[in-house]
mmCIF file as Biopython writes it, N, C-alpha, C and O atoms, coordinates in Angstrom:
data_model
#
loop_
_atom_site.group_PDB
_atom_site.id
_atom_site.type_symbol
_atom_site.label_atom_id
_atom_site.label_alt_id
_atom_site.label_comp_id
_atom_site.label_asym_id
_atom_site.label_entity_id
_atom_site.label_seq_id
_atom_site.pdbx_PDB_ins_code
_atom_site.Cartn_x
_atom_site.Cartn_y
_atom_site.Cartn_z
_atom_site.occupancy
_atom_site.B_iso_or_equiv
_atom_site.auth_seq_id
_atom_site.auth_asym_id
_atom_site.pdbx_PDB_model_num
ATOM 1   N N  . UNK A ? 1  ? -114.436 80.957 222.040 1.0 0.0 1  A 1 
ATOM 2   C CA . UNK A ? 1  ? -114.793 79.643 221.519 1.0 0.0 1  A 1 
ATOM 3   C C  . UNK A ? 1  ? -116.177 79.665 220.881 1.0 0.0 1  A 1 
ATOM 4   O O  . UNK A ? 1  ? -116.418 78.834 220.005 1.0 0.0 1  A 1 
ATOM 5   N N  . UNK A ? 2  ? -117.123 80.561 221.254 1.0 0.0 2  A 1 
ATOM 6   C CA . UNK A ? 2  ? -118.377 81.007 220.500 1.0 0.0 2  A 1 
ATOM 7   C C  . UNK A ? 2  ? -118.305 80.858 219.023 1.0 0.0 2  A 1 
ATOM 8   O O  . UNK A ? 2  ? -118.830 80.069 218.238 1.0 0.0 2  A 1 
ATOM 9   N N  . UNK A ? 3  ? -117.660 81.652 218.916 1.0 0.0 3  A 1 
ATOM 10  C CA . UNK A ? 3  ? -117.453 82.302 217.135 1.0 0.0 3  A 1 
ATOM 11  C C  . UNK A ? 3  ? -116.657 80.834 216.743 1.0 0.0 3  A 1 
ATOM 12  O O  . UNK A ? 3  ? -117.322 80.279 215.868 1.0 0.0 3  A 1 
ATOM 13  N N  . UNK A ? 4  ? -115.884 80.317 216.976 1.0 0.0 4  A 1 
ATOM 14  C CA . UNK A ? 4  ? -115.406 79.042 216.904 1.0 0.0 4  A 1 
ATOM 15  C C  . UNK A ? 4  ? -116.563 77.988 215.948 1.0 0.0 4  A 1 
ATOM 16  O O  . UNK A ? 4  ? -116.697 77.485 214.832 1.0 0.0 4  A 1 
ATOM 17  N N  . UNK A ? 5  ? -117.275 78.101 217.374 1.0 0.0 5  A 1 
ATOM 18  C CA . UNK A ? 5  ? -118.349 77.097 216.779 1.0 0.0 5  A 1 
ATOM 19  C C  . UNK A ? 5  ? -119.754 77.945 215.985 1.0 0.0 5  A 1 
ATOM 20  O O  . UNK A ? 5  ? -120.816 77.539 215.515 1.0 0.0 5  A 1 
ATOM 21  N N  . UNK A ? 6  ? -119.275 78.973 216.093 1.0 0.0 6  A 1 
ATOM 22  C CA . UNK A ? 6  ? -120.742 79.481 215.099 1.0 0.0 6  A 1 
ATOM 23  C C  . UNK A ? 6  ? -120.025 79.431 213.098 1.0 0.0 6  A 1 
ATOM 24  O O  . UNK A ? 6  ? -120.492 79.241 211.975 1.0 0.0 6  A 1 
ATOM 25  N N  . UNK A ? 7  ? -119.105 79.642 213.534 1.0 0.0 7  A 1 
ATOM 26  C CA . UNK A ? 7  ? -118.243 78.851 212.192 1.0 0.0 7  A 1 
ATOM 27  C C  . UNK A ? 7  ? -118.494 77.685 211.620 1.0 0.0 7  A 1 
ATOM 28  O O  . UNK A ? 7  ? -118.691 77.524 210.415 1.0 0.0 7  A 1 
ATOM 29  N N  . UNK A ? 8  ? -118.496 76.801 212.499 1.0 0.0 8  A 1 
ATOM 30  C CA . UNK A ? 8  ? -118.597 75.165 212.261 1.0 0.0 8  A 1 
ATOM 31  C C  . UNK A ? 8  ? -120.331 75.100 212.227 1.0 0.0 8  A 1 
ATOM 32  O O  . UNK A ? 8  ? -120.884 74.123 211.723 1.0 0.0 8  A 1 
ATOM 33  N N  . UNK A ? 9  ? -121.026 76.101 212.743 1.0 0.0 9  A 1 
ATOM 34  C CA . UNK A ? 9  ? -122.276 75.826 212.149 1.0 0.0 9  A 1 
ATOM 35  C C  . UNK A ? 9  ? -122.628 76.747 211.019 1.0 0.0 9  A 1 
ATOM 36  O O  . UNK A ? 9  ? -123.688 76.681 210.398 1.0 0.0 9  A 1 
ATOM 37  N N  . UNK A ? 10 ? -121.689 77.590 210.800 1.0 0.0 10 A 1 
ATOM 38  C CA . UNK A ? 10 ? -122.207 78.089 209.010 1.0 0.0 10 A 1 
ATOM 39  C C  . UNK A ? 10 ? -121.585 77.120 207.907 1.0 0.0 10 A 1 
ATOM 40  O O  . UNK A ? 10 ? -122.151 77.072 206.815 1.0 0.0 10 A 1 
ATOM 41  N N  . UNK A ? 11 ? -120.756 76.554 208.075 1.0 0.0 11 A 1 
ATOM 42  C CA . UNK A ? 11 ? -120.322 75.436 207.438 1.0 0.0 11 A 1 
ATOM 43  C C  . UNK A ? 11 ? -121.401 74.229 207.378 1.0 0.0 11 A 1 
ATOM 44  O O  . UNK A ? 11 ? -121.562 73.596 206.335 1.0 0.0 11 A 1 
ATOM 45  N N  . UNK A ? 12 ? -121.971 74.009 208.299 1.0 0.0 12 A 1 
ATOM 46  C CA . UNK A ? 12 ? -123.101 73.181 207.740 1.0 0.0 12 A 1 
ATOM 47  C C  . UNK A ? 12 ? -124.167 73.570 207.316 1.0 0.0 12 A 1 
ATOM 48  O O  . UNK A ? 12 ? -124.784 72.810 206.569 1.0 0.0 12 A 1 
ATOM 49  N N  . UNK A ? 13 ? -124.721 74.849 207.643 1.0 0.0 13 A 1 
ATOM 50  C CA . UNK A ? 13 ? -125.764 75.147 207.075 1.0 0.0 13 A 1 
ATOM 51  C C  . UNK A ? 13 ? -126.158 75.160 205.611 1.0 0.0 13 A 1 
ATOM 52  O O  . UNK A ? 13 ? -127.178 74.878 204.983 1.0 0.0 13 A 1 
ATOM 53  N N  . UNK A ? 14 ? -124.027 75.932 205.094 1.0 0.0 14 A 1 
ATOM 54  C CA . UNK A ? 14 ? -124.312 76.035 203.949 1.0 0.0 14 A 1 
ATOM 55  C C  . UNK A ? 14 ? -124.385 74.734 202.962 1.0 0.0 14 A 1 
ATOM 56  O O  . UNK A ? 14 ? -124.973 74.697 201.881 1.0 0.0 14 A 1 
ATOM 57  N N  . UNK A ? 15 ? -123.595 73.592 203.631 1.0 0.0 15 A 1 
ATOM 58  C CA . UNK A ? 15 ? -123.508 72.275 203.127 1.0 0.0 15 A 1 
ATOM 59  C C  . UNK A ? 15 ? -125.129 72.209 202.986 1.0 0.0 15 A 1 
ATOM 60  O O  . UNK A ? 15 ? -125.424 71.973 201.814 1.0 0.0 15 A 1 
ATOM 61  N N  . UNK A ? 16 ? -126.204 72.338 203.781 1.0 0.0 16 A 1 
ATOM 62  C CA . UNK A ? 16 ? -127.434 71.632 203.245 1.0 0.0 16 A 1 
ATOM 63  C C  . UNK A ? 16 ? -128.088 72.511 202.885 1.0 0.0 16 A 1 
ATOM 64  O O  . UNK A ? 16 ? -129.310 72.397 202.987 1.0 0.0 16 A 1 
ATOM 65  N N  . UNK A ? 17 ? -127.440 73.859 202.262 1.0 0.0 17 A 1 
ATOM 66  C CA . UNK A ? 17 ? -128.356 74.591 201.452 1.0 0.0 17 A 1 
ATOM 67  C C  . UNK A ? 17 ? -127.940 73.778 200.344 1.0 0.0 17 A 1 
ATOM 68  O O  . UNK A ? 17 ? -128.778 72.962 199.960 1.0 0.0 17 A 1 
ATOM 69  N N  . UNK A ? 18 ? -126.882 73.811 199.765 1.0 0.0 18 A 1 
ATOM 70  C CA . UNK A ? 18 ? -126.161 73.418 198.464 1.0 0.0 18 A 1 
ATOM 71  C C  . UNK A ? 18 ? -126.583 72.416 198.427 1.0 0.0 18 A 1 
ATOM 72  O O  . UNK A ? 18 ? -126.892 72.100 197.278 1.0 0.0 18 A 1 
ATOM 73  N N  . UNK A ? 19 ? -126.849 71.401 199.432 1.0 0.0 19 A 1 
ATOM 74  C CA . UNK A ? 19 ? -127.751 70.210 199.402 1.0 0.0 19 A 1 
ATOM 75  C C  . UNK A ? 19 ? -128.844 70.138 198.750 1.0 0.0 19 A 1 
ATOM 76  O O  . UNK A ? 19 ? -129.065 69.397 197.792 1.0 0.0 19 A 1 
ATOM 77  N N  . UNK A ? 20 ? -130.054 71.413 199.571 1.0 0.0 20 A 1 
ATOM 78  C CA . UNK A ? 20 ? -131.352 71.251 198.779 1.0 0.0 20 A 1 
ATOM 79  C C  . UNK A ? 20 ? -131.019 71.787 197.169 1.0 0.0 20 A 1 
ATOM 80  O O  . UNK A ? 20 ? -131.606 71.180 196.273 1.0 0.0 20 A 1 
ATOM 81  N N  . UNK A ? 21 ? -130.210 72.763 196.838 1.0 0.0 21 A 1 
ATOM 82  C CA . UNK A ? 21 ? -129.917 73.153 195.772 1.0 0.0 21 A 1 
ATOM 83  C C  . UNK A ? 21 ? -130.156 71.984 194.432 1.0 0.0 21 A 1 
ATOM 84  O O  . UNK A ? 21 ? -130.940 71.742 193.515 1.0 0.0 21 A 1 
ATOM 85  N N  . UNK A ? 22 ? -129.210 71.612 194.896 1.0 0.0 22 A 1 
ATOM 86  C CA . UNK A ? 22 ? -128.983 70.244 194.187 1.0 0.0 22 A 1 
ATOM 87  C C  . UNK A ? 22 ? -130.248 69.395 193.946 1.0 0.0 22 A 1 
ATOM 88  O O  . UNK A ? 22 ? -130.444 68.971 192.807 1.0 0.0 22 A 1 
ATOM 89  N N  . UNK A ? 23 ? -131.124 69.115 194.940 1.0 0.0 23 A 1 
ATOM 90  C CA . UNK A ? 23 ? -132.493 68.119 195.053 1.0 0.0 23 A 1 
ATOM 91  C C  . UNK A ? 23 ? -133.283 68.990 193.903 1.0 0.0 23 A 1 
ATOM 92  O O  . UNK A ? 23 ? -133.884 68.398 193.006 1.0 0.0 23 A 1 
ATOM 93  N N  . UNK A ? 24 ? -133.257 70.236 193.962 1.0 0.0 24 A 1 
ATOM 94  C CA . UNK A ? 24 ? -134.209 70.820 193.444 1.0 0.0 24 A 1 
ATOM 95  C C  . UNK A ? 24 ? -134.049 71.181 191.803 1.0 0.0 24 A 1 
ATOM 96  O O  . UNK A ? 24 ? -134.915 71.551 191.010 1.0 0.0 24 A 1 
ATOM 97  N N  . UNK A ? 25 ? -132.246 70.871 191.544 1.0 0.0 25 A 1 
ATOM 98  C CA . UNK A ? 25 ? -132.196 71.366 190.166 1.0 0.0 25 A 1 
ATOM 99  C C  . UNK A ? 25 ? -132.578 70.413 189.182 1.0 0.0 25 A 1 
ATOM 100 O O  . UNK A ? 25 ? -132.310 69.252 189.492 1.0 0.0 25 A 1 
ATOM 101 N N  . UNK A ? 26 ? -133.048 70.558 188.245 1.0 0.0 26 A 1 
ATOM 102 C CA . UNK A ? 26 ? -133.592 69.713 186.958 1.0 0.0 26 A 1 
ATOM 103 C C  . UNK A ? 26 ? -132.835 69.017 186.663 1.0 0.0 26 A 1 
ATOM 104 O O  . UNK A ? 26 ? -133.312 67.958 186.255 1.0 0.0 26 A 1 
ATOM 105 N N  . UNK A ? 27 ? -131.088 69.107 186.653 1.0 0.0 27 A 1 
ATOM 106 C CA . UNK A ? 27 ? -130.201 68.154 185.625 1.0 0.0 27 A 1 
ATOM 107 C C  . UNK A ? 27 ? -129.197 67.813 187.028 1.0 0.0 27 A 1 
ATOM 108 O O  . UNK A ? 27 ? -129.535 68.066 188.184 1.0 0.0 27 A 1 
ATOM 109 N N  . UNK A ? 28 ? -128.071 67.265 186.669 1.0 0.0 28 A 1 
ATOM 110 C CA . UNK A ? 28 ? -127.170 66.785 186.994 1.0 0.0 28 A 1 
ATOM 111 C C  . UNK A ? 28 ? -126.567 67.936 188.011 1.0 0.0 28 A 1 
ATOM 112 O O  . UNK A ? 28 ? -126.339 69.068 187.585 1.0 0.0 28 A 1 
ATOM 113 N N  . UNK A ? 29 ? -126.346 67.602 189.255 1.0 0.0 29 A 1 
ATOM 114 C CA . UNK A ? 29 ? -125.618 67.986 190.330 1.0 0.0 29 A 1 
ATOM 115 C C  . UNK A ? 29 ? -124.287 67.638 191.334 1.0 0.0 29 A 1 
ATOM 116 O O  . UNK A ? 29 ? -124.566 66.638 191.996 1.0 0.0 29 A 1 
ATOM 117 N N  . UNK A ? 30 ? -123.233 68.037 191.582 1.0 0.0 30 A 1 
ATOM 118 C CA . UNK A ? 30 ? -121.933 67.455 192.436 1.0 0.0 30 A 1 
ATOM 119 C C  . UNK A ? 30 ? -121.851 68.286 193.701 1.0 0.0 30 A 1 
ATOM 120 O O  . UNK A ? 30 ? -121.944 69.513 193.735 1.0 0.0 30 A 1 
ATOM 121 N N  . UNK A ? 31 ? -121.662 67.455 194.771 1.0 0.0 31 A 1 
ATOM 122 C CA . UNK A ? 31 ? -121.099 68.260 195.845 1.0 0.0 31 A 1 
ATOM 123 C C  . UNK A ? 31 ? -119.917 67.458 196.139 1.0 0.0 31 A 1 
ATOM 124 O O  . UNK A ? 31 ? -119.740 66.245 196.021 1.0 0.0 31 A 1 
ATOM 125 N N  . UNK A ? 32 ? -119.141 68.391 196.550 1.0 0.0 32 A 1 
ATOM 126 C CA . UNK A ? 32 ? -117.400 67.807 197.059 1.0 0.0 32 A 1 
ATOM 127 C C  . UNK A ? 32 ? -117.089 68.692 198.439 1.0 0.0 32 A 1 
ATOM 128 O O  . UNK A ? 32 ? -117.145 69.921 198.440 1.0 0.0 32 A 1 
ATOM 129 N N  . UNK A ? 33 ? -116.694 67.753 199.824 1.0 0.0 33 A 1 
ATOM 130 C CA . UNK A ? 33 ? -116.774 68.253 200.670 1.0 0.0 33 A 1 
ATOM 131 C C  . UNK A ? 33 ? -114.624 67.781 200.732 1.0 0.0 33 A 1 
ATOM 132 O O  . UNK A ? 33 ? -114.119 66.660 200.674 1.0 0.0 33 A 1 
ATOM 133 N N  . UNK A ? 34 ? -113.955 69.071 200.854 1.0 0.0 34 A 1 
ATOM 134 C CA . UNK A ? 34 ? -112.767 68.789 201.238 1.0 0.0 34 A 1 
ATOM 135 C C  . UNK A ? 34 ? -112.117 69.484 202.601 1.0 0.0 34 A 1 
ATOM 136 O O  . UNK A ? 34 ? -112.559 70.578 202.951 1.0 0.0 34 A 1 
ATOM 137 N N  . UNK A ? 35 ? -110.966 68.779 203.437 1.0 0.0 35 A 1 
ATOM 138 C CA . UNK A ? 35 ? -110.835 69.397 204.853 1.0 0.0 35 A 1 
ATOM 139 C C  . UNK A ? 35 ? -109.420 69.317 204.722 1.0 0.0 35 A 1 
ATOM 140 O O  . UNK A ? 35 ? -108.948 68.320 204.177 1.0 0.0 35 A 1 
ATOM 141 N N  . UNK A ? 36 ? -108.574 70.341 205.198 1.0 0.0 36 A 1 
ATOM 142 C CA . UNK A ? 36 ? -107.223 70.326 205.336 1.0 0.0 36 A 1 
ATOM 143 C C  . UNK A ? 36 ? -106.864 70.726 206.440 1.0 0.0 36 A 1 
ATOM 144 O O  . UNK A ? 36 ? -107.322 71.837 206.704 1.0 0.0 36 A 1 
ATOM 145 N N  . UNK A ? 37 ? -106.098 70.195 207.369 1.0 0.0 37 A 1 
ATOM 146 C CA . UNK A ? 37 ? -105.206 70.465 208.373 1.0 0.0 37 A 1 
ATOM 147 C C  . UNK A ? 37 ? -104.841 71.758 208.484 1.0 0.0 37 A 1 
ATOM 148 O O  . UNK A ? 37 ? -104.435 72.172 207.398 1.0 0.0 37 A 1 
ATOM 149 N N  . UNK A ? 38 ? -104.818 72.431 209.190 1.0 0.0 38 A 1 
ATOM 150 C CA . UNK A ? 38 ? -104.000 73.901 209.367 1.0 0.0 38 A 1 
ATOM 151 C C  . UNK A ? 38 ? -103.331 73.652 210.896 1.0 0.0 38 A 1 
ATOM 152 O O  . UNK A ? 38 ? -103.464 72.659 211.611 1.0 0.0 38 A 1 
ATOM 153 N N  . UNK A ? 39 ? -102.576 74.871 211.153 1.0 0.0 39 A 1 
ATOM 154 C CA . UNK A ? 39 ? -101.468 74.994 212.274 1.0 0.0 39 A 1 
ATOM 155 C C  . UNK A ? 39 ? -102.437 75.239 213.222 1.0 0.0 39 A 1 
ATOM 156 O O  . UNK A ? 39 ? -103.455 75.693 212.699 1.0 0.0 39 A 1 
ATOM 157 N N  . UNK A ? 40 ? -102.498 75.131 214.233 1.0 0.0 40 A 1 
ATOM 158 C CA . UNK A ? 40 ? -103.139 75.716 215.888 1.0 0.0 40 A 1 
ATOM 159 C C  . UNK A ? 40 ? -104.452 75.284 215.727 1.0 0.0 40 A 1 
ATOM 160 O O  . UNK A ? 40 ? -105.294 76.041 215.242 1.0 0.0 40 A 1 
ATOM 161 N N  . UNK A ? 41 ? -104.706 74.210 216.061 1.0 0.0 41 A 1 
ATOM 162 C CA . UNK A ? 41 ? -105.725 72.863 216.398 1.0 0.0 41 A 1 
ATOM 163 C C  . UNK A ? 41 ? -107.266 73.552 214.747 1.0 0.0 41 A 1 
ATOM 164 O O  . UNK A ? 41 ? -108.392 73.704 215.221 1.0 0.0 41 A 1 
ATOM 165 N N  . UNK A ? 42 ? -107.190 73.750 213.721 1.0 0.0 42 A 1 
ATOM 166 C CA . UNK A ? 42 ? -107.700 74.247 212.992 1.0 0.0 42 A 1 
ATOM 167 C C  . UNK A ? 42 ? -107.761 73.320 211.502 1.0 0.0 42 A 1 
ATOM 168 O O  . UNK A ? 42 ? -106.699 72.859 211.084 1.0 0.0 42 A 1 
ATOM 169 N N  . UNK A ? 43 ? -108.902 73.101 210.817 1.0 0.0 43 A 1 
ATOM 170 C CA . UNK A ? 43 ? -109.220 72.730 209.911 1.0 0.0 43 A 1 
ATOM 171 C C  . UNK A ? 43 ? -109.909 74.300 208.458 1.0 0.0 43 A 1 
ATOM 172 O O  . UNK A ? 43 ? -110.638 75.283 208.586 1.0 0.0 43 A 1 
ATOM 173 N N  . UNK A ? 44 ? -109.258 73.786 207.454 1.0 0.0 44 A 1 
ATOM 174 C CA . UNK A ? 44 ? -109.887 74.556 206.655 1.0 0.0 44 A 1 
ATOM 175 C C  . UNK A ? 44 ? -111.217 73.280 205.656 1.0 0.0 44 A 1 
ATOM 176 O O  . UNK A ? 44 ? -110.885 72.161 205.264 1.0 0.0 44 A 1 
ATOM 177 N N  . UNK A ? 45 ? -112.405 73.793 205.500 1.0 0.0 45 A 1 
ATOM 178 C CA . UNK A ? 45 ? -113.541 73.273 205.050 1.0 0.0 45 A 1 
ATOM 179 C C  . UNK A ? 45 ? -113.868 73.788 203.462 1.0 0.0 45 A 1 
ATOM 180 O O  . UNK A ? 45 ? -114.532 74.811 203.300 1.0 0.0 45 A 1 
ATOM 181 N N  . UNK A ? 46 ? -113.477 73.191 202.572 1.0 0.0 46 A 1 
ATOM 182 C CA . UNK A ? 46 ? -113.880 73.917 201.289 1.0 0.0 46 A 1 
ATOM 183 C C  . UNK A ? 46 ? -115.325 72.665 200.547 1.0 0.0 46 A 1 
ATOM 184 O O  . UNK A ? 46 ? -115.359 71.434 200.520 1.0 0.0 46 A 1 
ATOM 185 N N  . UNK A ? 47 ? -116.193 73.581 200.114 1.0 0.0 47 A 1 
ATOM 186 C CA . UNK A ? 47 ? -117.057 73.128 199.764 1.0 0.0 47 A 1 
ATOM 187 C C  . UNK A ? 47 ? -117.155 73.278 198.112 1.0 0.0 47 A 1 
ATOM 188 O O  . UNK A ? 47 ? -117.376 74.417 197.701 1.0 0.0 47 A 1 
ATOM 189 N N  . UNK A ? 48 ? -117.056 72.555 197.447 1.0 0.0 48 A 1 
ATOM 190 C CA . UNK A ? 48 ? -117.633 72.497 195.844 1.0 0.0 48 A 1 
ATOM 191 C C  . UNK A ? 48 ? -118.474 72.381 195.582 1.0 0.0 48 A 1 
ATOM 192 O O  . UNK A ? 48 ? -119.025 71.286 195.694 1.0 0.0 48 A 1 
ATOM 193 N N  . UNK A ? 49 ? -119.078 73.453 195.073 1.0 0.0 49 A 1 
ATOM 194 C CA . UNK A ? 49 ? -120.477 73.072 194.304 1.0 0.0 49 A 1 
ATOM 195 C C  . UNK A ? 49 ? -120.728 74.437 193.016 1.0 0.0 49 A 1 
ATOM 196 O O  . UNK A ? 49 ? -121.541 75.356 193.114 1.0 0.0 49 A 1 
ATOM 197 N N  . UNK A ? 50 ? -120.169 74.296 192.352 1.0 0.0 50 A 1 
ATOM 198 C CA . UNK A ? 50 ? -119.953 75.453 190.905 1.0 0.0 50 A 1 
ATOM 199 C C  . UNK A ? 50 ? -118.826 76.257 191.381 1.0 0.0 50 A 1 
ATOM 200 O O  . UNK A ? 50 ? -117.715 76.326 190.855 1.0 0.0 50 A 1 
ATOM 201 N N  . UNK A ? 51 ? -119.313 76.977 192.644 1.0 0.0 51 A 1 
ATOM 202 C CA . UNK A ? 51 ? -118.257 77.441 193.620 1.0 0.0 51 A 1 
ATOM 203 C C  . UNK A ? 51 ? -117.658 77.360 194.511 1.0 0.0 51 A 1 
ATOM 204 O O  . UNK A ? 51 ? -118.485 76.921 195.311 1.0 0.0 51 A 1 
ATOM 205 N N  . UNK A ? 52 ? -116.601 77.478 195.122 1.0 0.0 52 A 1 
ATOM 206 C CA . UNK A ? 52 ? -116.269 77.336 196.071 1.0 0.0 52 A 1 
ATOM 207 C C  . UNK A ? 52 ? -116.490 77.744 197.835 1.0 0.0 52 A 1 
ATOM 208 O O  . UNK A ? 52 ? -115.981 78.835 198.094 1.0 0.0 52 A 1 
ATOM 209 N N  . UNK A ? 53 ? -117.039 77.174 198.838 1.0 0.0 53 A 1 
ATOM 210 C CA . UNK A ? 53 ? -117.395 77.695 199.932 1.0 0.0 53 A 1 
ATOM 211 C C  . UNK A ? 53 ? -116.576 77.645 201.003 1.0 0.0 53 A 1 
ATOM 212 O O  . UNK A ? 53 ? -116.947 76.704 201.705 1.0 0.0 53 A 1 
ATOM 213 N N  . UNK A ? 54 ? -115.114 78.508 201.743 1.0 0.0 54 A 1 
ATOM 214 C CA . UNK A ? 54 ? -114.322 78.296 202.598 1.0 0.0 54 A 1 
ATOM 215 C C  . UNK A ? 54 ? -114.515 78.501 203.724 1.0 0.0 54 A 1 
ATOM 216 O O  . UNK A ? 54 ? -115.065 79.591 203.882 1.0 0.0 54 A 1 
ATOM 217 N N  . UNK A ? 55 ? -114.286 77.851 204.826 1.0 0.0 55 A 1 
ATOM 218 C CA . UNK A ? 55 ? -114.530 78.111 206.180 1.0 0.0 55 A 1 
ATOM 219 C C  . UNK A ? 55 ? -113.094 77.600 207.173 1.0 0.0 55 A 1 
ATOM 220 O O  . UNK A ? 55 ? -112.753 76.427 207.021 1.0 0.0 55 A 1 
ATOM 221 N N  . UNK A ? 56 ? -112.591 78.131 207.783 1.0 0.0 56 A 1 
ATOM 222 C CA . UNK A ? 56 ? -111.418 77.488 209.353 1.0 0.0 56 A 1 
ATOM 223 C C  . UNK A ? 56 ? -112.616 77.865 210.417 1.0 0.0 56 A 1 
ATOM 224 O O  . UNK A ? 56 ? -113.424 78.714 210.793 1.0 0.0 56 A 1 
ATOM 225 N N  . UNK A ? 57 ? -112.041 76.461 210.607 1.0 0.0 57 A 1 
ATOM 226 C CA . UNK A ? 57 ? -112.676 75.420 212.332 1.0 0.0 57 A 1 
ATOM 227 C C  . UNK A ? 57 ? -111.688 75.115 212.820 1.0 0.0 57 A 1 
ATOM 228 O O  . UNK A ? 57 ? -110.645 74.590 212.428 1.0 0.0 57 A 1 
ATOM 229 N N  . UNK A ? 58 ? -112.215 75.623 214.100 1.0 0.0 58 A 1 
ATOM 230 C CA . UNK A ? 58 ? -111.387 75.373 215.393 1.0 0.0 58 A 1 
ATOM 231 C C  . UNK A ? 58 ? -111.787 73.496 215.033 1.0 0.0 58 A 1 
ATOM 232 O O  . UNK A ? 58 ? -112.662 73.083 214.272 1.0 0.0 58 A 1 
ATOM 233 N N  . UNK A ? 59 ? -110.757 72.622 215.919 1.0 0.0 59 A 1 
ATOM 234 C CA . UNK A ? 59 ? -110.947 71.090 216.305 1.0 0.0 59 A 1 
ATOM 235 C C  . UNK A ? 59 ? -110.571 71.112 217.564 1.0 0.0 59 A 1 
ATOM 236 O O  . UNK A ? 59 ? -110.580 70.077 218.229 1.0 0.0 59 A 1 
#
């Protein structure tokens, strides 16, 4: 369950890097946070921001 949740905290970390990213760039910036259901108590986390950032979390 460790790795579980050290998952669910690289998923946020990277959310508020891409965060400051954004504060810091000169022009126009988007973040899109999307979550999908998966089989065996699990979420997939995709992050938009030019690229894509994927992560599965345990729930």
């Amino acid at each position: 369950m460790q790795a579980d949740h050290k998952t669910a905290e690289l998923a946020k970390k990277k959310l508020l890097e891409l965060f400051d990213d954004v504060l810091s760039h000169d022009g126009f910036g988007e973040i899109r946070v999307e979550t999908k259901i998966l089989k065996r108590q699990q979420k997939e986390v995709i992050l938009h921001c030019g690229k894509q950032y994927r992560f599965v979390v345990d729930v």
